[in-house]
N, C-alpha and C positions, 0 to 999 in steps of 0.2 A: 880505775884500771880497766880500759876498754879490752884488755886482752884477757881477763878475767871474771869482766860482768859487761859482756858484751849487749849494747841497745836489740829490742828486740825488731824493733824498727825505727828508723831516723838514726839522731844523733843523743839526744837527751832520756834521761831517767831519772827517777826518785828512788832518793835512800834512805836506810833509819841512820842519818848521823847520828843522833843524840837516843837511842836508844825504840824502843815500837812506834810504828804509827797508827794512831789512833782519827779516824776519820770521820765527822757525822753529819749524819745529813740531813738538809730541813724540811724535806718530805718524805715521808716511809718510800722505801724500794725493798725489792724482792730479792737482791741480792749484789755480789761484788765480784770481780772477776780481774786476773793480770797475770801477766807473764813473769816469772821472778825469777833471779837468780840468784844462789848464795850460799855462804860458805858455814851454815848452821844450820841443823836442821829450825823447818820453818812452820810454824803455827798460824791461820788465818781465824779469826773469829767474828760469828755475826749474834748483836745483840739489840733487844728489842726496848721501846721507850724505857722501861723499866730496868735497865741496864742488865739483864736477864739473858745468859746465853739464850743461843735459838740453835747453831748448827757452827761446825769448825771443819776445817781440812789442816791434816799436817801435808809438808811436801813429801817426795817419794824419797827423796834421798837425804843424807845426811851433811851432802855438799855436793852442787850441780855444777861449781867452776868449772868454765872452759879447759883451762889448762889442770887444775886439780883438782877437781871434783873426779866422784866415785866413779869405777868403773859403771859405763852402760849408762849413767845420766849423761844429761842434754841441759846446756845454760836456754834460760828462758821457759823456764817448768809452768807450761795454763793451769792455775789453780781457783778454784771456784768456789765460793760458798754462799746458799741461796734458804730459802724459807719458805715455807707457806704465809708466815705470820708477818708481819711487818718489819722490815731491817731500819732499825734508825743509825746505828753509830759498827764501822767493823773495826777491828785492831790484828795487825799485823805485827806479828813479834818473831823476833833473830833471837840475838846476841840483846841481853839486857845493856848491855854496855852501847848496843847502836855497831855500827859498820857493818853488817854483814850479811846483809842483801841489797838489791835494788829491783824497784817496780818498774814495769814498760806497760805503753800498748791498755792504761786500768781503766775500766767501762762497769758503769753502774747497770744493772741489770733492775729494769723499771715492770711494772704491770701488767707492762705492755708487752714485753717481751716476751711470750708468751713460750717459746721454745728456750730461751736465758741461756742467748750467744753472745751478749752484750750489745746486741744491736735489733732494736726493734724495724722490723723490713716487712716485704712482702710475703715471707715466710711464716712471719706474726700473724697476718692479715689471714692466709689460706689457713693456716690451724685454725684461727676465731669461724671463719666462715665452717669448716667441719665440722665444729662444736657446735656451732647454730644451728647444723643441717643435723646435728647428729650422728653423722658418721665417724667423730672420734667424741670421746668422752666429754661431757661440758664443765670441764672444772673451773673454768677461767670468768667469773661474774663478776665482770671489771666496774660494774655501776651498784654491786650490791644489793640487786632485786631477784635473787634468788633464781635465775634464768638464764642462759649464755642465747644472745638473739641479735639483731642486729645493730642493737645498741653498742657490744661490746665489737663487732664487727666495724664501727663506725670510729669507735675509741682507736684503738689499735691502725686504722689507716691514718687518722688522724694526726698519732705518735711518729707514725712510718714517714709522714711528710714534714716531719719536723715541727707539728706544732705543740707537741710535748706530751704526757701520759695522763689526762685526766681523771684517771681511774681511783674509783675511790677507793 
């Protein structure tokens, strides 16, 4: 029903017809990210190799529909959930029964992402470059040598031009 789980952008979305989705993926990432709408309250979760939560977000409301959803929500609610520790598999869960949301707009949040907007850019690139120079914190040790330097400055441009996150 486009007049009730309105795309958040284009024409197409994903839904839980047959009940959660459950998604996993075959390199760790650092997180999961989409715009959703829907008519139950909504649960996201991120769990690590060991099928071991790591971090969840519920949505804000109890139903964000267009037309009837709660007073003061907005269809297409940014919901995130991210880790220190490695994300292999998330699950997004409604309605146990399925129909009662749709996903828009969903972006893996990778290593590289170092600010985790779903898009690794040259936003990524200037944080790395800070951390190496030290003028913001160096959390981000995308090669695992115990150091943020221009290694991980080089990773992250790397990612930025599309040739993917090789961060270990």
């Amino acid at each position: 029903d486009e007049f009730e789980f309105p795309p958040h952008a284009g024409s197409n979305v994903a839904s839980d017809n047959l009940g959660p989705i459950s998604i996993t993926f075959t390199a760790p990432v650092r997180g999961f990210l989409g715009y959703f709408t829907y008519g139950v309250p909504l649960t996201l979760q991120a769990f690590d190799a060991g099928n071991n939560l790591l971090a969840a977000t519920n949505s804000s409301y109890s139903n964000n529909e267009t037309l009837s959803g709660v007073y003061g929500s907005h269809s297409n609610e940014l919901l995130k959930v991210s880790s220190s520790t490695s994300v292999y598999k998330v699950v997004i869960t409604g309605s146990s029964q399925g129909t009662s949301f749709t996903l828009d707009d969903a972006a893996v949040i990778t290593r590289c992402d170092l600010n985790q907007d779903g898009a690794t850019n040259v936003n990524d690139a200037q944080a790395a470059i800070n951390e190496a120079l030290g003028t913001a914190s160096g959390v981000d040790d995308l090669d695992s040598d115990h150091t943020v330097n221009i290694v991980e400055i080089q990773l992250v441009i790397n990612a930025a031009l599309g040739n993917g996150c090789s961060a270990k």
